[in-house]
C-alpha positions in Angstrom: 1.6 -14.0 25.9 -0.6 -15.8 23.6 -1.5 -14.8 19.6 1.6 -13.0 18.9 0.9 -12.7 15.8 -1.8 -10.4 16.1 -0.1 -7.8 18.4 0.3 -3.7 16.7 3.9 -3.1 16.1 3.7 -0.6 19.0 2.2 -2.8 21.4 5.5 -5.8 20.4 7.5 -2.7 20.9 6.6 -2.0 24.4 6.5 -6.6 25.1 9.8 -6.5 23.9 10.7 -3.3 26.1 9.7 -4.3 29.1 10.7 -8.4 28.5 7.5 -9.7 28.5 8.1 -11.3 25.1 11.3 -11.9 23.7 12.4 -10.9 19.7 12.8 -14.8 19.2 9.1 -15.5 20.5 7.6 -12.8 18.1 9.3 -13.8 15.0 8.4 -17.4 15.8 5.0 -16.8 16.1 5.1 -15.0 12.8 7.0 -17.7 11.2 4.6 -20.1 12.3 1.9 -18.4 10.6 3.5 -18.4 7.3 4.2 -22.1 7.8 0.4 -22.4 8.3 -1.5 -20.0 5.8 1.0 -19.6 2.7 -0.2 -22.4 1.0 -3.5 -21.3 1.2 -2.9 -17.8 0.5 -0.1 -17.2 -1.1 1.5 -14.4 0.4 5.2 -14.9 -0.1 7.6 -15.6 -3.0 10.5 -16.3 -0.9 10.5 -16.6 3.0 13.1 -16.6 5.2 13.6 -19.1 7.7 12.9 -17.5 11.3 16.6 -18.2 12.2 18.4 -16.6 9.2 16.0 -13.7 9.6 17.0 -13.1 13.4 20.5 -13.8 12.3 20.5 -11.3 9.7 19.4 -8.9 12.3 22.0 -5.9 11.6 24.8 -6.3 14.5 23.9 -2.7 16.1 20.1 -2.6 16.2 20.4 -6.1 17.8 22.1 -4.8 20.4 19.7 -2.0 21.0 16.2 -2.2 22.1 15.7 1.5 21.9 15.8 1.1 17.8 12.8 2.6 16.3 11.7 -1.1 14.9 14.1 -3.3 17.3 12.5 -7.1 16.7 9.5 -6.2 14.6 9.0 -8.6 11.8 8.2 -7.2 8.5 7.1 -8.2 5.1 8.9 -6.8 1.9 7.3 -6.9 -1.3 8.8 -8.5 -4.2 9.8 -5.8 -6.1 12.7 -4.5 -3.1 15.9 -5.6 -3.8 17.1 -7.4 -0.5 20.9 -8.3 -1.0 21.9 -12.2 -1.4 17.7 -12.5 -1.8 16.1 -12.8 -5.3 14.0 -9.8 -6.9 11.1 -11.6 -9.1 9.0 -8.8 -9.7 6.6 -11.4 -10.1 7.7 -12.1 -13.3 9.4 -14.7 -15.4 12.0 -12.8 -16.6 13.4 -11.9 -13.1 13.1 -15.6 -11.9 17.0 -16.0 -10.9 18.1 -12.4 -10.5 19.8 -11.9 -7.5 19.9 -8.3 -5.8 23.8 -7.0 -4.7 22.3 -4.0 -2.2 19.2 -3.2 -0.3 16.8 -1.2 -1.7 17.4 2.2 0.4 14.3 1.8 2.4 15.0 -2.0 3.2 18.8 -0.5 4.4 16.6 2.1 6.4 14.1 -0.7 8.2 17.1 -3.5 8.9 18.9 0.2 10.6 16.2 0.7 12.7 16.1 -2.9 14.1 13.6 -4.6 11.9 13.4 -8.4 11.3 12.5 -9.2 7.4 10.6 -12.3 6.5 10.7 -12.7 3.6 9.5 -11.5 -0.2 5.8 -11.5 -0.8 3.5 -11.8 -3.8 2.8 -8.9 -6.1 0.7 -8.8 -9.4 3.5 -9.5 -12.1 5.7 -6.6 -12.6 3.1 -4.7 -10.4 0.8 -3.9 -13.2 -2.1 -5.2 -12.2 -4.5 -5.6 -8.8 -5.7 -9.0 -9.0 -3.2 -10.6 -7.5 -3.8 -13.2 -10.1 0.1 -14.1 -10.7 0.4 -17.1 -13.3 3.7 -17.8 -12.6 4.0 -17.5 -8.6 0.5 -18.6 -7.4 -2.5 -16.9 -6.6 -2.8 -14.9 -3.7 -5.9 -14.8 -2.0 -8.3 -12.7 0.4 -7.9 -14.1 4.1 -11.0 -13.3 4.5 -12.9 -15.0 1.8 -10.1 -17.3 0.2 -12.4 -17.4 -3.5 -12.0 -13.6 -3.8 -9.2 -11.6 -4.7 -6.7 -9.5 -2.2 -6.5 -6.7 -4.7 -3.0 -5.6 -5.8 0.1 -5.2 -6.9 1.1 -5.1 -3.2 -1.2 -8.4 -2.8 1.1 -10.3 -0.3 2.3 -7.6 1.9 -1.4 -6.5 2.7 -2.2 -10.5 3.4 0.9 -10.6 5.6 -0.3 -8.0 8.3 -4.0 -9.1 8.2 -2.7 -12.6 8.9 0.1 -11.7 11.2 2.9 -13.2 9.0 4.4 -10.0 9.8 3.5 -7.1 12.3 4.4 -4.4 8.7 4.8 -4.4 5.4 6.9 -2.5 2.5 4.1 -2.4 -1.1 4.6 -0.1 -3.6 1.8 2.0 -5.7 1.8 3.5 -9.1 -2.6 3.3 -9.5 -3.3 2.1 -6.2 -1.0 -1.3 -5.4 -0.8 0.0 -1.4 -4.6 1.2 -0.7 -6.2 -1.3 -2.8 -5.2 -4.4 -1.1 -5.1 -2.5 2.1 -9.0 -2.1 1.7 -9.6 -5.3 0.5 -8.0 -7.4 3.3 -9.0 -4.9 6.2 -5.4 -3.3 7.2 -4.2 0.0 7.0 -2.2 1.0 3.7 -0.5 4.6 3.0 1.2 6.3 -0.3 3.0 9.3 0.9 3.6 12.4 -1.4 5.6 11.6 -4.4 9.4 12.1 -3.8 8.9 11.6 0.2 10.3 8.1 0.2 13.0 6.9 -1.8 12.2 4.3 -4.8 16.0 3.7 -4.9 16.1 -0.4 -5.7 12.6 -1.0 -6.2 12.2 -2.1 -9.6 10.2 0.5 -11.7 6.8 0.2 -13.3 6.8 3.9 -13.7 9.0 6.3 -12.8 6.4 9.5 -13.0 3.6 7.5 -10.9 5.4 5.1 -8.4 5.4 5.7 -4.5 6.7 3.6 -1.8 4.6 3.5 1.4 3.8 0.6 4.2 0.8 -1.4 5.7 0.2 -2.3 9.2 -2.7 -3.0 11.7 -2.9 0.4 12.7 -2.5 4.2 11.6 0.1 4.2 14.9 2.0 1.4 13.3 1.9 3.4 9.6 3.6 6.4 11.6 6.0 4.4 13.4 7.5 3.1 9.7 6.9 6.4 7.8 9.3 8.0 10.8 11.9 5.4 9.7 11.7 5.2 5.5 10.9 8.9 5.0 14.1 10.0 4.7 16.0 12.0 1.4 18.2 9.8 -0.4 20.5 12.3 -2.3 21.0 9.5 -4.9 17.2 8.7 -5.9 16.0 11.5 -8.6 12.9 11.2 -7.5 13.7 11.6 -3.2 12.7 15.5 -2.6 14.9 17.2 0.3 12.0 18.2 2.5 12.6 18.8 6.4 12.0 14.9 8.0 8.7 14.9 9.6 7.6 13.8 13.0 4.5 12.0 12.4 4.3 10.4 16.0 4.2 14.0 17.6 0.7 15.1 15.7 -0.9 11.6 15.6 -3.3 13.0 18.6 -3.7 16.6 17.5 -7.4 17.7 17.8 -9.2 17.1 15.0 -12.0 19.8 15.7 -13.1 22.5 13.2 -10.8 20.5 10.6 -13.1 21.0 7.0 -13.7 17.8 5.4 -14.6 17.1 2.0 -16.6 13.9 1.5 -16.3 13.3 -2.2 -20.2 13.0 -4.3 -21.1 13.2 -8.2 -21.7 10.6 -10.3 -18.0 9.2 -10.2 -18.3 8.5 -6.7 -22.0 7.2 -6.6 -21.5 4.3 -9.5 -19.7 2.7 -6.3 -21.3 -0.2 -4.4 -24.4 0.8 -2.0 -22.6 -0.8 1.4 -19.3 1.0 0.7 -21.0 3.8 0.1 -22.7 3.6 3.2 -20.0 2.6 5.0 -17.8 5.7 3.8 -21.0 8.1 5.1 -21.3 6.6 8.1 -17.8 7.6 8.5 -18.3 10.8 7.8 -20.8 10.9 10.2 -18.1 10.1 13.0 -15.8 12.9 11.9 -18.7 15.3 12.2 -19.1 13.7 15.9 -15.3 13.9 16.4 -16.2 18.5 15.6 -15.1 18.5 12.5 -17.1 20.4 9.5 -18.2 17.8 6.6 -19.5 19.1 3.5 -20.3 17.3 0.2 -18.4 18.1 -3.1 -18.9 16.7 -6.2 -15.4 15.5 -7.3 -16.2 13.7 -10.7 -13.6 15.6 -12.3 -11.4 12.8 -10.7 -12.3 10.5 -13.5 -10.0 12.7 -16.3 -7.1 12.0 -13.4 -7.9 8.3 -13.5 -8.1 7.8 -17.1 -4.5 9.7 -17.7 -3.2 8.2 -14.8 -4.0 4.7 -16.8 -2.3 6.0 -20.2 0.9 6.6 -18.2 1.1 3.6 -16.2 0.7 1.1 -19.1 3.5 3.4 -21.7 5.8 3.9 -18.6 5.3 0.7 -17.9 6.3 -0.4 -21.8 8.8 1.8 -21.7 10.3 -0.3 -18.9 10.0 -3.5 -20.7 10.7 -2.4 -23.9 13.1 -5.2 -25.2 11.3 -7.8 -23.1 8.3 -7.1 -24.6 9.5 -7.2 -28.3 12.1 -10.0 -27.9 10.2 -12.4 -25.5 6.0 -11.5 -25.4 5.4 -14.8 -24.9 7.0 -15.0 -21.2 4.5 -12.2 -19.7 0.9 -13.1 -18.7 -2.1 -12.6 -20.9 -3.4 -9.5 -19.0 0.1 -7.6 -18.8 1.1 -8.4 -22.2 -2.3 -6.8 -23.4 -1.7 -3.7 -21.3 2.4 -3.4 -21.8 0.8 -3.8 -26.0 -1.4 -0.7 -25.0 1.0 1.3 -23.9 3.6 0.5 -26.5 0.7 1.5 -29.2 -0.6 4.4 -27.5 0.1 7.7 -29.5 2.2 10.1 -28.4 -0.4 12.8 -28.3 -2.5 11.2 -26.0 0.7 10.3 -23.5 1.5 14.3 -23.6 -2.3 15.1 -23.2 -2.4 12.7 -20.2 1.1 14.8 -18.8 -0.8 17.6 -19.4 -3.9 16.3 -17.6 -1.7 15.6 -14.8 -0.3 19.4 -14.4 -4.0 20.8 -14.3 -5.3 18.2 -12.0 -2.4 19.1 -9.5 -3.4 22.5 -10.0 -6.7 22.2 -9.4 -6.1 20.0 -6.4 -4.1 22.4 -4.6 -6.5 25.3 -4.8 -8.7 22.5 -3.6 -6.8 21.9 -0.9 -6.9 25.7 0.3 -10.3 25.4 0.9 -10.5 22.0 2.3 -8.5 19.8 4.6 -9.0 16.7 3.6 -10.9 14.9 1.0 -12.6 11.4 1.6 -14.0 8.5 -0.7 -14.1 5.3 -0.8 -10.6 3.5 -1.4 -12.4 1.1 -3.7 -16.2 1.3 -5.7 -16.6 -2.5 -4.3 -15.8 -4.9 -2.3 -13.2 -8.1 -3.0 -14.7 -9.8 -6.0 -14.1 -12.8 -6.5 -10.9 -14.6 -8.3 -13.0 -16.3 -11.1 -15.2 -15.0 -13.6 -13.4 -11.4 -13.9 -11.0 -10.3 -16.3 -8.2 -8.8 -14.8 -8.1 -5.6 -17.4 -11.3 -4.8 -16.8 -11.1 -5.2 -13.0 -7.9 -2.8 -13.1 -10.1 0.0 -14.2 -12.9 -0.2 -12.2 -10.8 -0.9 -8.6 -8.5 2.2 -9.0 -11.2 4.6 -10.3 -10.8 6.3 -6.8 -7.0 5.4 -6.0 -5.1 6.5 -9.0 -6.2 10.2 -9.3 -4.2 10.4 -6.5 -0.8 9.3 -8.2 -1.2 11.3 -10.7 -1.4 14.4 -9.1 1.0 12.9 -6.1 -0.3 13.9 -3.2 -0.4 11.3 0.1 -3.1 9.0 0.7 -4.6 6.7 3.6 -6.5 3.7 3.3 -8.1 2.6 7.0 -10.6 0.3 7.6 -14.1 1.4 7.8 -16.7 -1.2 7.9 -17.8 -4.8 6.6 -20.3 -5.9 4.0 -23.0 -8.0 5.1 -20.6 -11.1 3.4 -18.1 -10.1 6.4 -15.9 -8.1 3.6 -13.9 -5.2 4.8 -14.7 -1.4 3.1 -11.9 1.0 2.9 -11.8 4.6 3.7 -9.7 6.9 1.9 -7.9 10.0 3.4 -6.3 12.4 0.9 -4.4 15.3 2.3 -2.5 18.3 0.7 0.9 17.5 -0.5 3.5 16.9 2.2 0.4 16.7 4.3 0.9 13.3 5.8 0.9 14.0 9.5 -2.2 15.6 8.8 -3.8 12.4 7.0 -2.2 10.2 9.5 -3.8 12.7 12.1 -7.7 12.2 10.9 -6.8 8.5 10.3 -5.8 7.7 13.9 -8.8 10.0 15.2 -11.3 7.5 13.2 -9.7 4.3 14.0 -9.6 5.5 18.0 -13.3 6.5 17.4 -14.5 3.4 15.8 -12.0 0.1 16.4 -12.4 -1.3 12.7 -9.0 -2.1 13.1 -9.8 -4.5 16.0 -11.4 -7.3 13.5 -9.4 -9.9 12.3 -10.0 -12.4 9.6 -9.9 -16.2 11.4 -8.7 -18.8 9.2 
């Protein structure tokens, strides 16, 4: 089989199965494409050399093909702790640290048969979705290499759009998942706070953080979610909820489900082809039987703006003594927003707590009226890597992803169209808390129902 590299994770499943391909051929082909594109684009920190990888291959799931990942290669961003790997964070500080364990959900993917390649580029201690890291390299948009990938989770979303590797681990405190998931055309996914572990991810902040994967397809999202969604009794975060089976209702009927695409001045300040884009796919769902009906959601932009506050005083609350003993060793943007955070009054850190218990309120009585919610994942398309500054961006591409941190609840980013550039749009799927089957559900329906997912950058 040729282009290996661009195969689903369930489709190298079922090569691997059957013996058409073997687990050396596939991480090979995926090795060869970091050798290719990471100096152009940046994607990994650290990679690991396609032999070590196969060799590090946990003894039991390499003796069984039936594991739920058996030979799939997959990217893990740098902010996992991978035993005997380093942990940068992106970030000076962190340049030598070496993890002891796996992060639980890394101990979960190498159970279930995966094949890790390596560490890949994130924003610098994941505040920030640029992807603009001064101290690790640029990563760029595989699609347009003078444009940003979006971030924190920049690397892992360039990974599976270039077939580096078939998944990815990001995580996503404002939007570090959908946002470079959107940008680079893959599918990205932040389950419900407290469904996957953060155990051994380093923290930007512990009230906002999720853990979630990318792939090619929502199949592929599913297939990972099945294996990292478990409780881990020592995270104070994990929630004991029953395990889901997300395989089992990817091809529920979608018919009569009621759809809330998201209107108002909030949602209409967004670029006119992403709008577009995100109508037409509303249009499809209304093809696909289900009921659509416009809702002004501008009351998202409080959840945004106290989302903010919290991520940049959690986030100085993190680096406390980094930030007052060595300023000098962060980056101009995140020094100026760990300074904002540090300075922000306590007032307006309880208002924004206080923000966030109302707007979970008000989004489950939402929620009983409505099935789903979409909106763009970002206002605009990939801008490009000069000419921007990287505060400013942060606030304008989360507008639509952070509300949803805040208040916790999962969300799906899918491919749904391309500007006129060739730059990929991103639809966003919000569901009721807990509700990921049902986002994963609607997401698989579209992507069956249009083949976004099909288009691949070519570099």
């Amino acid at each position: 089989m040729d282009n290996l590299h661009t195969l689903t994770i369930s489709d190298a499943l079922e090569a691997i199965r059957t013996k058409k391909i073997s687990v050396r051929d596939l991480v090979e082909a995926c090795s060869g494409q970091i050798e290719r594109l990471n100096s152009k684009l940046n994607a990994f920190i650290t990679m690991i050399p396609s032999d070590d990888a196969i060799k590090a291959q946990s003894p039991e799931s390499n003796a069984s093909s039936s594991k739920t990942l058996h030979g799939i290669p997959l990217a893990i961003k740098d902010l996992f702790d991978m035993a005997g790997l380093r942990t940068t964070i992106g970030s000076k500080f962190f340049a030598d640290h070496i993890a002891k364990d796996d992060a639980f959900v890394v101990e979960k993917l190498k159970q279930a048969g995966a094949i890790l390649m390596g560490k890949t580029n994130t924003h610098e201690i994941a505040l920030g979705i640029t992807g603009n890291n001064p101290h690790y390299g640029t990563a760029r948009n595989p699609w347009d290499t003078t444009r940003i990938p979006g971030g924190s989770s920049s690397g892992s979303a360039i990974a599976v759009a270039t077939g580096m590797a078939l998944g990815a681990l990001g995580s996503d405190t404002g939007g570090s998942i959908r946002i470079p998931a959107s940008l680079c055309g893959v599918v990205g996914f932040k389950p419900t706070f407290g469904r996957v572990s953060l155990r051994g991810v380093f923290p930007l902040s512990w009230n906002l953080d999720h853990v979630g994967p990318f792939a090619k397809t929502v199949r592929d999202i599913a297939l990972m979610l099945q294996v990292i969604a478990v409780h881990d009794p020592l995270d104070p975060a994990s929630v004991k909820m029953l395990t889901g089976d997300y395989l089992l209702h990817l091809k529920d009927d979608v018919r009569a489900r009621k759809i809330a695409l998201g209107v108002g001045d909030f949602i209409e300040t967004s670029d006119a082809e992403v709008l577009e884009a995100v109508r037409e796919a509303a249009n499809v769902f209304q093809s696909l039987g289900c009921k659509v009906e416009e809702v002004d959601v501008s009351w998202l932009q409080e959840a945004a703006l106290a989302n903010k506050i919290m991520t940049q005083s959690d986030g100085a609350a993190v680096h406390r003594d980094r930030l007052k003993e060595h300023p000098e060793m962060f980056g101009d943007d995140i020094r100026r927003r760990l300074d904002d955070g540090a300075n922000t009054p306590l007032t307006d850190y309880i208002l924004a707590r206080r923000t966030q218990a109302e707007v979970r309120k008000r989004l489950e009585g939402f929620f009983e009226t409505y099935d789903f919610l979409i909106l763009p994942t970002t206002p605009i398309p990939a801008p490009t890597i000069e000419g921007h500054d990287a505060v400013e961006q942060a606030g304008r591409l989360t507008r639509f992803t952070a509300p949803f941190n805040l208040s916790g609840l999962p969300a799906l980013s899918l491919p749904c169209g391309f500007t006129r550039e060739g730059l990929p749009i991103g639809l966003q799927i919000v569901s009721r808390a807990w509700g990921e089957s049902k986002a994963l559900n609607l997401g698989h329906a579209f992507e069956q129902a249009t083949e976004w997912y099909k288009h691949l950058p070519v570099l």
